[in-house]
C-alpha positions as CSV (number, residue, x, y, z in Angstrom):
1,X,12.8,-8.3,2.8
2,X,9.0,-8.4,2.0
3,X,6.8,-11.1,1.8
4,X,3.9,-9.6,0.1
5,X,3.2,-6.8,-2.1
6,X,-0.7,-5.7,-2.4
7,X,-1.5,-3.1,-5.6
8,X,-4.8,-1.5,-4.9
9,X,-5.9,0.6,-8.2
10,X,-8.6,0.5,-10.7
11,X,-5.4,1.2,-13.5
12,X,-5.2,-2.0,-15.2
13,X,-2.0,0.0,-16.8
14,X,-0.5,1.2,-13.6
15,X,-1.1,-2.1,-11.6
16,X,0.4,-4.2,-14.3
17,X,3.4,-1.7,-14.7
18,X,4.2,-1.9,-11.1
19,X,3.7,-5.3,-10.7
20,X,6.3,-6.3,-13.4
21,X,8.4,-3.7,-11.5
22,X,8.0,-5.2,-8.5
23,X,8.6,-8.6,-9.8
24,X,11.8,-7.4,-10.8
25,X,12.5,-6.0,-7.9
26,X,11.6,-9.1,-5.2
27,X,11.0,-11.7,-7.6
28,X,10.2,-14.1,-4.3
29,X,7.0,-12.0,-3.0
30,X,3.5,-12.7,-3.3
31,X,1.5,-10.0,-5.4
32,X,-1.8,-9.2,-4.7
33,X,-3.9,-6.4,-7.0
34,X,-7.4,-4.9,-6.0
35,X,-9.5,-2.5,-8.2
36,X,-10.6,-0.8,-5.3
37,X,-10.5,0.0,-1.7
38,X,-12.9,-2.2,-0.5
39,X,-12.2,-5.6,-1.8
40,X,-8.2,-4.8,-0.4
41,X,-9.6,-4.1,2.6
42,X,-11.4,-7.4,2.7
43,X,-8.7,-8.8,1.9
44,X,-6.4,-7.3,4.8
45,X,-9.1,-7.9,7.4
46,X,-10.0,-11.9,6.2
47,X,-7.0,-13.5,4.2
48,X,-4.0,-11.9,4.6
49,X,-1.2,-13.6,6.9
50,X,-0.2,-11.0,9.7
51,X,3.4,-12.7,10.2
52,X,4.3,-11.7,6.4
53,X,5.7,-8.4,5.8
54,X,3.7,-6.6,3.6
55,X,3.8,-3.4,1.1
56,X,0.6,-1.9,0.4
57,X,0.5,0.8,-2.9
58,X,-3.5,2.0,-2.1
59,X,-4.1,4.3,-5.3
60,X,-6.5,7.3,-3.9
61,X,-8.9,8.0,-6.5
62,X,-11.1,4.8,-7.0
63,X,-14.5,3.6,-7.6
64,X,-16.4,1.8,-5.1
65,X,-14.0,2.7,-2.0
66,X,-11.2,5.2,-2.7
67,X,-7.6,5.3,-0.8
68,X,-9.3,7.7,1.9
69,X,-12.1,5.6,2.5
70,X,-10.1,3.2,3.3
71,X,-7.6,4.9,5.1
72,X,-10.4,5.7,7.6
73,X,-11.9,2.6,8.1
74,X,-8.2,0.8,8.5
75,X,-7.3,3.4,11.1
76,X,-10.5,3.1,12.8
77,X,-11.2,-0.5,12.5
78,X,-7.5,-2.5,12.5
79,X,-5.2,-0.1,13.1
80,X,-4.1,-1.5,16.7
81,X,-4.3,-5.1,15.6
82,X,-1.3,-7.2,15.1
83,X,-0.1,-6.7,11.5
84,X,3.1,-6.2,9.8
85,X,2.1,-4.2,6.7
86,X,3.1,-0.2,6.0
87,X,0.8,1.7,3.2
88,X,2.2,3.2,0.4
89,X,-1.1,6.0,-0.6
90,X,-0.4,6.6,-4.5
91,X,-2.2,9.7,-6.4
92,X,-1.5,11.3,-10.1
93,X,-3.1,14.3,-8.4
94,X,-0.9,17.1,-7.3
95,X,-3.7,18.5,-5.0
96,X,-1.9,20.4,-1.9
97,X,-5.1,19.3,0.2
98,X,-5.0,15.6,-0.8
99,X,-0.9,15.8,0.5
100,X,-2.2,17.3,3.8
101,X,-4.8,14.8,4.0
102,X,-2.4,11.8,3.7
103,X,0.1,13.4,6.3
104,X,-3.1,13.0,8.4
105,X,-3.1,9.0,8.7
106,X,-0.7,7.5,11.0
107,X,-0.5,4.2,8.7
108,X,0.8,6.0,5.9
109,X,4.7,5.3,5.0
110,X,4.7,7.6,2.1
111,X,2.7,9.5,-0.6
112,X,3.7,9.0,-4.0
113,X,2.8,10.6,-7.2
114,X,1.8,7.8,-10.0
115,X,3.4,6.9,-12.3
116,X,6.1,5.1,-10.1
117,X,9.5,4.5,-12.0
118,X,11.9,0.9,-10.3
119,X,13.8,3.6,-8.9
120,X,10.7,4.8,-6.9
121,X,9.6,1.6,-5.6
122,X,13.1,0.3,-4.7
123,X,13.1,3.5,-1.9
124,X,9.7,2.6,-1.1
125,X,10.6,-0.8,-0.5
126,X,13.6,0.0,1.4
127,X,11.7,2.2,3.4
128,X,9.2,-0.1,4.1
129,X,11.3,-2.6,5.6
130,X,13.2,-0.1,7.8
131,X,9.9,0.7,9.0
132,X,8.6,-2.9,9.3
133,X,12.0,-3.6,11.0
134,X,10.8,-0.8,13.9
135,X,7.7,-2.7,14.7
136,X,7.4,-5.0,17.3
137,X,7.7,-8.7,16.8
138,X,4.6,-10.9,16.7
C-alpha cells in the first residue's frame, strides 16, 4: 500500500476533507498537508523518506508557488532522483489548456477535478500503487 500521503492546497476545507477521506481509506499512512507549492516542495527535496511510497494531491491554483510551478521545478530539479512518490495534480478549473498542460509533465499520475469524493481517491490510490509497483526498486 502507501506509506505516505502529502495534500498540497491552500483549501483548509478541501485539505481537511480529503484528509479524513484518506484516513479512512489507509488509516496506517502518514499525512502530510502544505498550503502551497513551495513549502511541499521543500519538503520532498529535504525531509521526506525516498523508500516510503508516497501519494502526492498538488492542488494547481496556489499562492506563493502554484501546482505548475512546481511541477517545473520537480521535473527539472528531482525528477531522475531516487524516489517512490506519483503526483496526483488537483484543479476545480475545467480549463481545456490547464488539462493539456498537465498531460505535459511526465510525473503526473492523474488530473483530478476538486472536490474529490472516497470513491475518487480509492482509484487514485489504487492507481498509484500499480504505478509505484512499476518502478524500480531502491
Amino acid at each position: 500500500m502507501l506509506d505516505e500521503i502529502i495534500l498540497i492546497d491552500d483549501d483548509k476545507i478541501v485539505t481537511t476533507i480529503n484528509k479524513k477521506i484518506v484516513q479512512k481509506l489507509l488509516p496506517n499512512a502518514s499525512i502530510k498537508t502544505f498550503e502551497n507549492g513551495e513549502a511541499g516542495l521543500i519538503y520532498l527535496i529535504t525531509a521526506q523518506d525516498s523508500n516510503l511510497k508516497t501519494l502526492v494531491f498538488l492542488d494547481i491554483d496556489m499562492p506563493i508557488m502554484d501546482g505548475f510551478q512546481f511541477l517545473n521545478i520537480y521535473e527539472n530539479a528531482m525528477a531522475h532522483q531516487d524516489h517512490s512518490f506519483v503526483i496526483c495534480l488537483l484543479t476545480s478549473s475545467i480549463a481545456e489548456e490547464d488539462q493539456k498542460k498537465a498531460a505535459k509533465f511526465l510525473s503526473v499520475l492523474e488530473y483530478a477535478q476538486k472536490p474529490l469524493d472516497e470513491a475518487t481517491i480509492q482509484g487514485l490510490i489504487e492507481r498509484a500503487v500499480t504505478k509505484l509497483r512499476q518502478q524500480k526498486p531502491h
